[in-house]
N, C-alpha and C positions, 0 to 999 in steps of 0.2 A: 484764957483757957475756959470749957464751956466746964458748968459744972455735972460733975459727975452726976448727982441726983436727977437732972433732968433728963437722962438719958432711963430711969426706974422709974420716972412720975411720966414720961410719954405714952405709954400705953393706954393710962387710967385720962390723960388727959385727951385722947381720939375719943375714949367710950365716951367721956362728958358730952364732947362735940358733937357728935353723934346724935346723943340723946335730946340735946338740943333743938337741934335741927328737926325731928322727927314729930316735937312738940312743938314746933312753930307754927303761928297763923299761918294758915293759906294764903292769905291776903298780903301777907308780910313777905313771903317771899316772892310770889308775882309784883310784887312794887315795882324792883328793878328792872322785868321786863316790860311793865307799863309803861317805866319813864321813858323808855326810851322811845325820840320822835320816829314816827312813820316815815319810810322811802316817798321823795317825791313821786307824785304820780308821773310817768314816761310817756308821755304824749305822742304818737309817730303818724304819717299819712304818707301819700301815694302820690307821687304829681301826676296830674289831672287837666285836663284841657278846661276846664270852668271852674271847677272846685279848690284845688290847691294845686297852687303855684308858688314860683320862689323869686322873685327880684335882685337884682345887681349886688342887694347888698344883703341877701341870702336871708331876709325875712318873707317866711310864707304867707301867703294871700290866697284868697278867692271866697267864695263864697260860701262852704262848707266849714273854711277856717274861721272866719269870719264869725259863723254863728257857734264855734268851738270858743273863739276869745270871748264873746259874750255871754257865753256860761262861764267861763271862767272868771270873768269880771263879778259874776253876782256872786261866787264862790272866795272870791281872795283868793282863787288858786293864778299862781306864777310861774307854773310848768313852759319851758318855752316848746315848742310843736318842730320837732323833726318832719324831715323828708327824705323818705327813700324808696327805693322801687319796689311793689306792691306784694313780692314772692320772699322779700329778707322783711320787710314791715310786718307780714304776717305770720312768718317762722317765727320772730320775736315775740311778737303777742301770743300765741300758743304756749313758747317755750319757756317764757321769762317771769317776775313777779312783778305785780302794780304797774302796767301798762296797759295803753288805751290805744286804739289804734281806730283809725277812720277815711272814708266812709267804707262798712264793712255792710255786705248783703247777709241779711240774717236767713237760716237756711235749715233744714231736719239735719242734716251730716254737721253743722256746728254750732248747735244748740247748746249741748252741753259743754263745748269748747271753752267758752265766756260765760260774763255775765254783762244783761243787753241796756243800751239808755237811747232811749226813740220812740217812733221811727224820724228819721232825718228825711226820706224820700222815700216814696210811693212812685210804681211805674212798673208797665207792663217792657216788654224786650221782645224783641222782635232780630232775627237775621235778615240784614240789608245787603243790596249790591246796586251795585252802577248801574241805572236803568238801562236796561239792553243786554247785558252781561247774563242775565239771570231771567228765564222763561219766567215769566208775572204767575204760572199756576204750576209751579214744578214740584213735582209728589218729593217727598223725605228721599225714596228713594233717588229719584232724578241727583241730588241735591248728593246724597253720598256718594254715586255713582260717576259724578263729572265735574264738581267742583272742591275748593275746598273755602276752608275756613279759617279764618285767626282771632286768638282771643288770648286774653292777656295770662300771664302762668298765676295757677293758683287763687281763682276767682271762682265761684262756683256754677258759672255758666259755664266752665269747664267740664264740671262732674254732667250739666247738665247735654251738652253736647258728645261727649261719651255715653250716656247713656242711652243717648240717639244714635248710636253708633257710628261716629265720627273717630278718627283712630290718628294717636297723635304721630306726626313727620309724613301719615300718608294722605289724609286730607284733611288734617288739622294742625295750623302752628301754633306754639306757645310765643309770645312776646315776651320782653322780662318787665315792660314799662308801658301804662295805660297809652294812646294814642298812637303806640307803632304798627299795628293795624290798620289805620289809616294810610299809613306811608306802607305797607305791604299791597294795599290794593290801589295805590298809585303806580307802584312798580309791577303789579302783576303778578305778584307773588302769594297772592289768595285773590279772592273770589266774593267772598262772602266776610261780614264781623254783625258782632252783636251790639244793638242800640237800644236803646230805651224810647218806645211809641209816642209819648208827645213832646214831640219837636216843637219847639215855639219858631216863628216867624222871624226873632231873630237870630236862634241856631241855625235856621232852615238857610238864612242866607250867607251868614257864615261861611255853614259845608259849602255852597253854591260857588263860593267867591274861591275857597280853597280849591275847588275842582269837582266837588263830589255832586252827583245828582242819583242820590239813593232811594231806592225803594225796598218797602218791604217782600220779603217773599215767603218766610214761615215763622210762624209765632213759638216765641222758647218759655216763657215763664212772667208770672206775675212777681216782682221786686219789693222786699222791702229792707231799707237801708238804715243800720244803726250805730251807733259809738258802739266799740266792743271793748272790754274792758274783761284784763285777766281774771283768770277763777278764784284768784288770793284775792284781789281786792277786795275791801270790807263790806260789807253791804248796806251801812250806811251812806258809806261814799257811792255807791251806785245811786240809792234814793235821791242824796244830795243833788245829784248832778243830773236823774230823770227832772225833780224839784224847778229846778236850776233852768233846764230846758223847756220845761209847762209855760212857766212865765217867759221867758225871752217869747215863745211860740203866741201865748194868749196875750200878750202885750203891745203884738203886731210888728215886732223884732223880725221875726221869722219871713212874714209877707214883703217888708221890706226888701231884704235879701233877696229872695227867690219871684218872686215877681216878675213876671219879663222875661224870665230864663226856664222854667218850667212853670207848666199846666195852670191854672187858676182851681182846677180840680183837686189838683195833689195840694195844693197849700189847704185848701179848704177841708179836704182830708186828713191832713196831718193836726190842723188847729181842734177838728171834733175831738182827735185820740188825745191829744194834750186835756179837754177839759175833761176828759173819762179819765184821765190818769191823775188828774189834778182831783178828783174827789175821791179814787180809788186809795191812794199815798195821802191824803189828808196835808196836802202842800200846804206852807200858812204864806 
């Protein structure tokens, strides 16, 4: 049986509690939030005709990933890197906490969205089509007037083709998945998609061997490609992980990689902003 008294000393003993509590370090009561470990960071990307891909036995590859595992090597981070298609990849990284998602075109409409660790790729974009398909000097208008275009859902060559007044289902598709584009204008089902202007020789024979013999026909925008990484994320872990990328890049990691498969310009470009970052963050 409880004794009766503790039911006339309760009262007195909340206000203790109370007063307690209200005199406690600061310090002392965030302990228990500090201790506890941080959410792994969520790694996710897009499959992608050179960058990331997935093999038989559902480990991702290519070369984007690639130079994601070797930042993560110089971090000890263990995060394994999903794959999904680029419109639920990026819903998530918007909507979600400590998620990183790549490669992401850094943009004025999703500046404030993330926070940025790059650049990963430099490159201009251009609207291509199958030489013949497409008058080599056809005005914007020409271009909305008689053809159409596909480009992948929720990329921001999206926004930028809207804003050229391209109008989506009447001359413009959304794809759910990078490279179905390519199979729309195999089948005739667009006209026109967006590419990035330096084509190496052996992209170039690649497309060739796939079927494609593309030409430019209107220039969309100059590109710059980065890890995006949610708004919660800390900001040390951003630092971390630009740190993380400087060196892989100044180390010759990065040329490695990308060599062959794009520009000798954009590597050269990316290595300058690595060492302006590398003194600007005071990387050791």
């Amino acid at each position: 049986m409880i004794n009766r008294y503790f039911f006339i000393l309760l009262p007195q003993l909340l206000v203790i509690t109370l007063i307690m509590l209200a005199f406690a370090p600061a310090d002392a009561l965030a302990a228990d939030t500090e201790s506890k470990p941080q959410t792994a960071l969520r790694i996710i990307t897009e499959p992608s005709g050179r960058g990331r891909l997935k093999d038989k036995y559902g480990q991702v590859y290519g070369m984007s990933t690639e130079l994601v595992k070797a930042i993560q090597q110089q971090l000890g981070d263990t995060a394994k890197i999903e794959i999904l298609p680029w419109a639920r990849a990026y819903a998530i990284a918007v909507s979600s906490d400590n998620v990183m998602v790549y490669d992401t075109i850094r943009s004025a409409e999703r500046e404030n969205k993330f926070k940025w660790v790059g650049p990963i790729k430099l490159y201009a974009v251009n609207l291509y089509a199958q030489r013949g398909t497409v008058a080599e000097n056809a005005s914007l208008a020409d271009l909305l007037d008689k053809h159409v275009v596909c480009e992948t859902r929720n990329t921001s060559i999206v926004n930028e083709l809207l804003s050229l007044g391209f109008v989506i289902d009447k001359n413009l598709i959304l794809s759910l998945q990078a490279g179905d584009c390519y199979k729309m204008l195999q089948i005739g089902r667009a006209d026109l998609l967006a590419m990035h202007s330096d084509i190496t020789p052996k992209r170039l024979a690649e497309l060739q061997n796939a079927g494609f013999d593309l030409q430019p026909v209107f220039p969309l925008k100059n590109i710059e490609m980065y890890l995006a990484f949610s708004k919660t994320v800390d900001d040390k872990v951003i630092r971390d992980w630009q740190c993380a990328l400087n060196k892989v890049v100044l180390d010759g990691g990065f040329r490695r990689l990308y060599q062959g498969e794009y520009a000798d310009s954009m590597i050269a470009d990316i290595e300058n902003r690595a060492v302006q970052s590398q003194q600007q963050l005071a990387c050791h």
